[in-house]
N, C-alpha and C positions, 0 to 999 in steps of 0.2 A: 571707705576711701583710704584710711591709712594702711589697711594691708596691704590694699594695692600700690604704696608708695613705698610700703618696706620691702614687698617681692621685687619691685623695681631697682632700688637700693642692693640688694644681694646678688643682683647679675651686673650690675655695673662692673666689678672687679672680673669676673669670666670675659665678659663683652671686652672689657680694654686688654686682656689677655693673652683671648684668640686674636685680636687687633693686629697685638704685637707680633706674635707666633708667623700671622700669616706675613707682614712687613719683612721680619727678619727670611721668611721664606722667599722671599721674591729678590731680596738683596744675595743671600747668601746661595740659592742657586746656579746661579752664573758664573760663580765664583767657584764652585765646587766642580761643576761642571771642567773651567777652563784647568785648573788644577789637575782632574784627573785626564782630560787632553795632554797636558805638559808631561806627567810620569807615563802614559803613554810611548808618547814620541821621544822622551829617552829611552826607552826600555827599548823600543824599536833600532834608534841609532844607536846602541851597547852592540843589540842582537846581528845587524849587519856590520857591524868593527869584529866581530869575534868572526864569522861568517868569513871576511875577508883574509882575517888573518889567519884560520883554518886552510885559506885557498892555497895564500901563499907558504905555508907548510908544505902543502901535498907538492905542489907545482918542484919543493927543491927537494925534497924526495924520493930518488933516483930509484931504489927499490921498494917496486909497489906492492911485493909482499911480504916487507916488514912489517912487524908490528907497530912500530912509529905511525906508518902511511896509514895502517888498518884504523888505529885508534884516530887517530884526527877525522878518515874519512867518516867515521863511525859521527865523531860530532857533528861533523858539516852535516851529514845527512838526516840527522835528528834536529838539528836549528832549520834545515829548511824544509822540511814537512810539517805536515798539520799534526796536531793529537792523535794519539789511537783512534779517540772515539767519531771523530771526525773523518775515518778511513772509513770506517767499517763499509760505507755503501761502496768503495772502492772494492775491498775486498769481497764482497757477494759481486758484483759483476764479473767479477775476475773465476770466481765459483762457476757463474753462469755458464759465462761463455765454455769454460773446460766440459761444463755438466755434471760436476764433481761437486756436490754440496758439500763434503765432508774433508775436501781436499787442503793439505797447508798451506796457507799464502805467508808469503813473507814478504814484508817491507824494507826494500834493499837499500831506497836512499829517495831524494827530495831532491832534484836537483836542475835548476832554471826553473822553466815554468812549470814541470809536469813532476808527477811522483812515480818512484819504478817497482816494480813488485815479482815475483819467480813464484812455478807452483807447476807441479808436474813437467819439472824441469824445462818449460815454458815461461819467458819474460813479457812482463809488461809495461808497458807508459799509459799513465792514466793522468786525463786534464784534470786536478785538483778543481777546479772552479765548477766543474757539472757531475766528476767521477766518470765519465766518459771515457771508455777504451779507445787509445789514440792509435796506437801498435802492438804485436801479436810477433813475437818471432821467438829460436831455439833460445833458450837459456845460454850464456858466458861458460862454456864448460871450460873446469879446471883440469892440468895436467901435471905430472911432474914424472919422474925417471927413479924406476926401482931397484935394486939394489945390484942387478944383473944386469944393470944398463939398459934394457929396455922402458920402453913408456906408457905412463898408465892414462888415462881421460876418463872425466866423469861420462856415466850412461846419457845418452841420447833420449829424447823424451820418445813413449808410445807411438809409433807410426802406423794407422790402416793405411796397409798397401795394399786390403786382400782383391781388389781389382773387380768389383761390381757394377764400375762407372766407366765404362772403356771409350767413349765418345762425347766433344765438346756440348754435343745436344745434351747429352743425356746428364753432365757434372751442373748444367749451370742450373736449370728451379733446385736442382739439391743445397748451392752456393744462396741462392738467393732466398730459398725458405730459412736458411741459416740466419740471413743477413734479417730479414724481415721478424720474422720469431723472436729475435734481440735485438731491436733496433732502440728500445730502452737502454743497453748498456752500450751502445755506438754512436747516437744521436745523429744518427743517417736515415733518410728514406732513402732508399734507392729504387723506390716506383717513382719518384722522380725525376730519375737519372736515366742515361744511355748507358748500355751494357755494348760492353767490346769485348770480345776473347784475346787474349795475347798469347795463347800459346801452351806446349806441353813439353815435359821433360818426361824421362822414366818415373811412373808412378804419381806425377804429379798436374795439376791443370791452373793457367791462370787468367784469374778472369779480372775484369774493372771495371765499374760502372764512376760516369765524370756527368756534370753539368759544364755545358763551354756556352758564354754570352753569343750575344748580337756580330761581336768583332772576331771569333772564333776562338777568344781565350777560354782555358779551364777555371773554372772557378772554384768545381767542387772534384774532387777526386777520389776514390777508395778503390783499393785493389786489394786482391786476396789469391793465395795459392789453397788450392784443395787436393786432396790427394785421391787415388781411385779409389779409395773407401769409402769418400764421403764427407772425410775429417778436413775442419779449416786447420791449417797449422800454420800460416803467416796472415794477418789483417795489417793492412797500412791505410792510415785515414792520410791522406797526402795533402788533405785540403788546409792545413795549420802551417805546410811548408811554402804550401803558392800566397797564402796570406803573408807571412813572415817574410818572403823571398819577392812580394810585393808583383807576380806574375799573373 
């Protein structure tokens, strides 16, 4: 009987211990918690003051291809994007879709809702919240005037023109196995959708497929140009504009 009152004895001091430990764990929780909320939510309101006043720099910066204009836009566009590592599924979509695994993306800037990216002198907009390819069109080519007074422009991205698809029958399962085959990096079904032809230019065909309700509005929209080779070379998800534009 007394050893079992002296083992009892030598855990009382543990026992009132862990007592405490967990006590002060349940008080100081909440408190830690709300703390790291508060340096949060400043860090956040610093991040949108610097943001803004980044804006209003560019905005009274008349020439946008100073250096002035280049560095500030440089910041804005790194305060409003995500992490590197947090692109990266952006970035392999962007791969995808060109079919270039090895190709270089660049992250050009973060700016409103979407992020923009270039790669075989082709630009993109990608919804940061799914990585979702929102648009597809030619890269911003620069130009300037040589010393002979003529003018110089960056190259034009890759075009098959070599004309294997010469009729609207024949471009659109090639458009739509495109569409369907990465409908992971698009977030569209378009066996869903109604397909309409709009039309052709030299060398080119454009095709759309839309979801329109009950009242005859569009709801869902994507249209795409292809060229007679096969190649997508403009994607537009339209349906972010009819949300936005509230149509």
């Amino acid at each position: 009987m007394k050893m079992k009152y002296k083992n009892k004895s030598r855990l009382l001091p543990v026992i009132l211990i862990l007592a405490v430990i967990a006590i002060l764990a349940v008080v100081l929780t909440p408190c830690l918690v709300s703390q790291s909320n508060v340096v949060q939510t400043l860090q956040t309101k610093e991040k949108d003051k610097e943001i803004a006043r980044l804006e209003a720099i560019m905005m009274e910066i008349k020439d946008k291809d100073s250096q002035e204009y280049k560095e500030a836009k440089q910041q804005y566009c790194l305060l409003k994007s995500r992490p590197a590592a947090e692109r990266k599924q952006a970035v392999a979509n962007v791969k995808e879709f060109l079919g270039m695994p090895d190709v270089p993306v660049d992250f050009t800037c973060g700016r409103g809702n979407f992020e923009y990216y270039t790669a075989a002198r082709f630009s993109f907009i990608v919804d940061p919240t799914n990585n979702h390819i929102v648009e597809v069109g030619e890269a911003e080519r620069r130009w300037g005037t040589k010393e002979d007074g003529t003018r110089w422009f960056d190259p034009l991205p890759e075009y098959d023109y070599s004309g294997r698809y010469t009729t609207p029958e024949a471009i659109r399962p090639v458009a739509e196995k495109f569409l369907t085959d990465h409908k992971d990096i698009f977030g569209v079904d378009i066996s869903k959708m109604t397909y309409q032809f709009e039309g052709t230019k030299p060398g080119n065909f454009f095709l759309k497929w839309k979801i329109v309700d009950e009242n005859g509005k569009t709801k869902e929209l994507v249209s795409v140009t292809i060229t007679t080779g096969g190649q997508v070379i403009v994607y537009d998800n339209d349906t972010y504009d009819l949300a936005k534009n509230g149509r």
